[in-house]
C-alpha positions as CSV (number, residue, x, y, z in Angstrom):
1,X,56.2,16.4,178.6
2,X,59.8,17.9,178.5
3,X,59.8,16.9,175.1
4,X,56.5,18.1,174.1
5,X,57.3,21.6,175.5
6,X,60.4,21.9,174.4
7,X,58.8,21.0,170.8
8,X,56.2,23.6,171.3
9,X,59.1,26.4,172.5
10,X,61.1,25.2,169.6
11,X,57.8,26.1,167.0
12,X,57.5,29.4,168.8
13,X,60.9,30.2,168.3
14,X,60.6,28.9,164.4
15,X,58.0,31.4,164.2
16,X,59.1,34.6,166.0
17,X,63.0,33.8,163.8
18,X,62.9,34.5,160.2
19,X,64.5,31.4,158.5
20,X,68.1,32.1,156.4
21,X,65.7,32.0,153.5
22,X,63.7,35.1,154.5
23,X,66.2,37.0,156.2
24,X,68.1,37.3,153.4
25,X,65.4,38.4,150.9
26,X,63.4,41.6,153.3
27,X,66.4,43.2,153.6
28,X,66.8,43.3,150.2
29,X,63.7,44.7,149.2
30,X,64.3,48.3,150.9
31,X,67.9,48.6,148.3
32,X,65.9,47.4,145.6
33,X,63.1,50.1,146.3
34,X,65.7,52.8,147.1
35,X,67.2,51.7,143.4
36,X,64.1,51.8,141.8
37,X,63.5,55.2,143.3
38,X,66.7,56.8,142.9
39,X,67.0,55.4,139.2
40,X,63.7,57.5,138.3
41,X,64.8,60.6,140.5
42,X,68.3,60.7,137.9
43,X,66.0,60.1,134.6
44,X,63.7,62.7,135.6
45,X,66.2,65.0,136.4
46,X,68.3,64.2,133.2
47,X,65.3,64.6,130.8
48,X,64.7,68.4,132.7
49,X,67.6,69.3,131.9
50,X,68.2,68.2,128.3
51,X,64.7,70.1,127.7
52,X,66.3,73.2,129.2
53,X,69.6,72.9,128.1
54,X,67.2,72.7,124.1
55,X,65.1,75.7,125.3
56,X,68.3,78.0,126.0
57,X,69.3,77.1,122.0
58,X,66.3,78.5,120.9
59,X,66.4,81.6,118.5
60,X,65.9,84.6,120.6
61,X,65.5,88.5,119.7
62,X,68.4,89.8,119.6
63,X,69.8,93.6,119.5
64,X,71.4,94.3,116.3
65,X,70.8,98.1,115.9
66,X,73.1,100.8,116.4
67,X,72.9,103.8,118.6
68,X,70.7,106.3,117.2
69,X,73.2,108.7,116.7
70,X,75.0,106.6,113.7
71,X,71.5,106.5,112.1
72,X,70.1,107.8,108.7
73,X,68.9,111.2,109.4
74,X,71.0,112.7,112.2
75,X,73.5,115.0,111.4
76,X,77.5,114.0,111.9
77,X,78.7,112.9,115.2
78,X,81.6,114.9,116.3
79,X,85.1,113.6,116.4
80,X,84.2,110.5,113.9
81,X,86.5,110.0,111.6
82,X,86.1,110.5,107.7
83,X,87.2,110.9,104.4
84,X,86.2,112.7,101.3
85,X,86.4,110.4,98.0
86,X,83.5,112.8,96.4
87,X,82.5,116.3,96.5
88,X,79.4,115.3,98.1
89,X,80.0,112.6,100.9
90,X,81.7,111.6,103.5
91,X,82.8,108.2,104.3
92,X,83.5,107.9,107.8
93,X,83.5,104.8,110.1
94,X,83.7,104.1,114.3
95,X,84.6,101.2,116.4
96,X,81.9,100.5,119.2
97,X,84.0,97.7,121.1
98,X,83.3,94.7,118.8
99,X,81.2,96.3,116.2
100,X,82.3,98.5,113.7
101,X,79.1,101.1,111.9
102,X,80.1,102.7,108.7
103,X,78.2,105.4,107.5
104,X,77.7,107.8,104.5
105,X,77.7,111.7,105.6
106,X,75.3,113.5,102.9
107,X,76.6,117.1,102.6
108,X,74.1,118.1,100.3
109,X,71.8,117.9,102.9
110,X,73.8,117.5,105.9
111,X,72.2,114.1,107.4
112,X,73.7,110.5,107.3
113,X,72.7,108.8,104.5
114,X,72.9,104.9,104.9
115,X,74.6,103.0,107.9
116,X,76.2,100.2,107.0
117,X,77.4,97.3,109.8
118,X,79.5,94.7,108.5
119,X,78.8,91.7,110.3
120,X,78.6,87.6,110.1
121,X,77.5,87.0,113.5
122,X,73.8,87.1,112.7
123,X,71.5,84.8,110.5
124,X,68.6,85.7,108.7
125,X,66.2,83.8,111.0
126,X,67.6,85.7,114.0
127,X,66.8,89.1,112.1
128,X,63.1,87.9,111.5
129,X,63.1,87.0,115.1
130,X,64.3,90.1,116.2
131,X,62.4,92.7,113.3
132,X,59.4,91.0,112.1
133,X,58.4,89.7,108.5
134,X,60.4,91.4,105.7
135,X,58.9,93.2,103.4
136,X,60.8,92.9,100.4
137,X,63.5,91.4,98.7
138,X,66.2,92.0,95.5
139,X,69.0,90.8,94.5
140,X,72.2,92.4,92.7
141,X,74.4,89.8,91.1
142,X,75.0,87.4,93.7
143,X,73.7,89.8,96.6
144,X,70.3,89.4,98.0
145,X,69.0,92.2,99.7
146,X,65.8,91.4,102.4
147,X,64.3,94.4,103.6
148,X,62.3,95.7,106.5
149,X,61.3,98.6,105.5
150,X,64.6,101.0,105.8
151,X,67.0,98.2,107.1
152,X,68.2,95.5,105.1
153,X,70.0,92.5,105.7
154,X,72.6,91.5,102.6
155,X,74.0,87.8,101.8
156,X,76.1,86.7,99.6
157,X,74.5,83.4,98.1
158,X,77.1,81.5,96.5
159,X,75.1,79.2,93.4
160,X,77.0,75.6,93.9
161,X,75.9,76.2,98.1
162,X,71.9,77.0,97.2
163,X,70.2,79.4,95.3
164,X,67.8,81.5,97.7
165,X,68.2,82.4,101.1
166,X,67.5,80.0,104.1
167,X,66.7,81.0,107.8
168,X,70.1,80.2,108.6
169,X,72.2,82.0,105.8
170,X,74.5,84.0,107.2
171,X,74.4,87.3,106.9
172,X,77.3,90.0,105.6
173,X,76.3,93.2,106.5
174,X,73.1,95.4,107.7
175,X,72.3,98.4,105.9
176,X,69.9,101.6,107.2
177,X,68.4,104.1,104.5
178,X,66.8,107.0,104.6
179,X,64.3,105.6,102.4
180,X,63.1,102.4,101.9
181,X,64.5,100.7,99.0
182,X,62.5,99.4,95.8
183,X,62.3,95.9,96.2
184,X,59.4,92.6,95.0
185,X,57.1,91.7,97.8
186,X,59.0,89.2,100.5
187,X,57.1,85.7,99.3
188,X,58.9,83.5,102.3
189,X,61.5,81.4,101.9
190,X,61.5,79.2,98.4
191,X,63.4,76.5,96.8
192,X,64.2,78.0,93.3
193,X,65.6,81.5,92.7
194,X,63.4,84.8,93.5
């Protein structure tokens, strides 16, 4: 009877152990879940922040105009200096920290005249973002002129590079008129010349 018991107690103990062959595999199982689960924590996380890091590249408005005082119609700011090429105008120009505004001083009939802001820090698909569709365009040699009704944005399109401006031309300077200039209907952008 020893035997037998000690049989039996020996198949209870068999059964209440986990053999070498199961021990070593549940343990397992929890750092393979915890893997799994960390692995798809880290690729979630990556792909937010790629579609962020895309969405911050986006075009967005942006603030090109000057203060009003440098304008087309106001009359000239004090202590800006000028000079005199004709009896009629003055040329002056003023440095606003990083931006520089010339403008044309009318004496005729003492209001500024055009503003002009030399720049290459702004495309012409940031302009439409920030001022809407244009509503014209000319060109002048190799100057194309897009308007918005009194501003204008003017590029230089070099032939060999491409023949008609693209939303990411770059753009040389930024002109403000009293008037609106005379310019052909803007058609959007085209392949061919305007």
């Amino acid at each position: 009877m020893l035997s037998r018991s000690s049989a039996v107690e020996a198949a209870l103990y068999e059964r209440h152990i986990p053999s070498r062959h199961c021990a070593g595999t549940q343990p397992k199982r929890r750092p393979i879940l915890l893997r799994i689960a960390v692995s798809v924590s880290l690729c979630l996380t990556l792909v937010m922040l790629s579609v962020l890091a895309v969405a911050r590249t986006e075009t967005r408005p942006i603030d090109v105009d000057p203060p009003q005082l440098y304008l087309p119609g106001n009359p000239l700011p004090a202590n800006v200096p000028c000079i005199v090429p004709s009896d009629k105008h003055l040329f002056c120009s003023i440095d606003l920290g990083k931006r520089k505004i010339d403008f044309v001083f009318d004496e005729e009939i003492r209001t500024i005249s055009r503003t002009v802001i030399p720049t290459r820090e702004y495309t012409l698909g940031q302009l439409i973002v920030s001022w809407g569709t244009p509503t014209g365009v000319s060109q002048t040699g190799s100057m194309t002129y897009i308007h918005w009704g009194k501003r204008s944005a003017v590029l230089h399109i070099t032939p060999l590079v491409t023949t008609s401006p693209r939303p990411d031309s770059r753009v040389d300077y930024i002109l403000y008129n009293l008037e609106p200039p005379q310019a052909s209907p803007w058609r959007g952008f085209t392949t061919g010349r305007q």
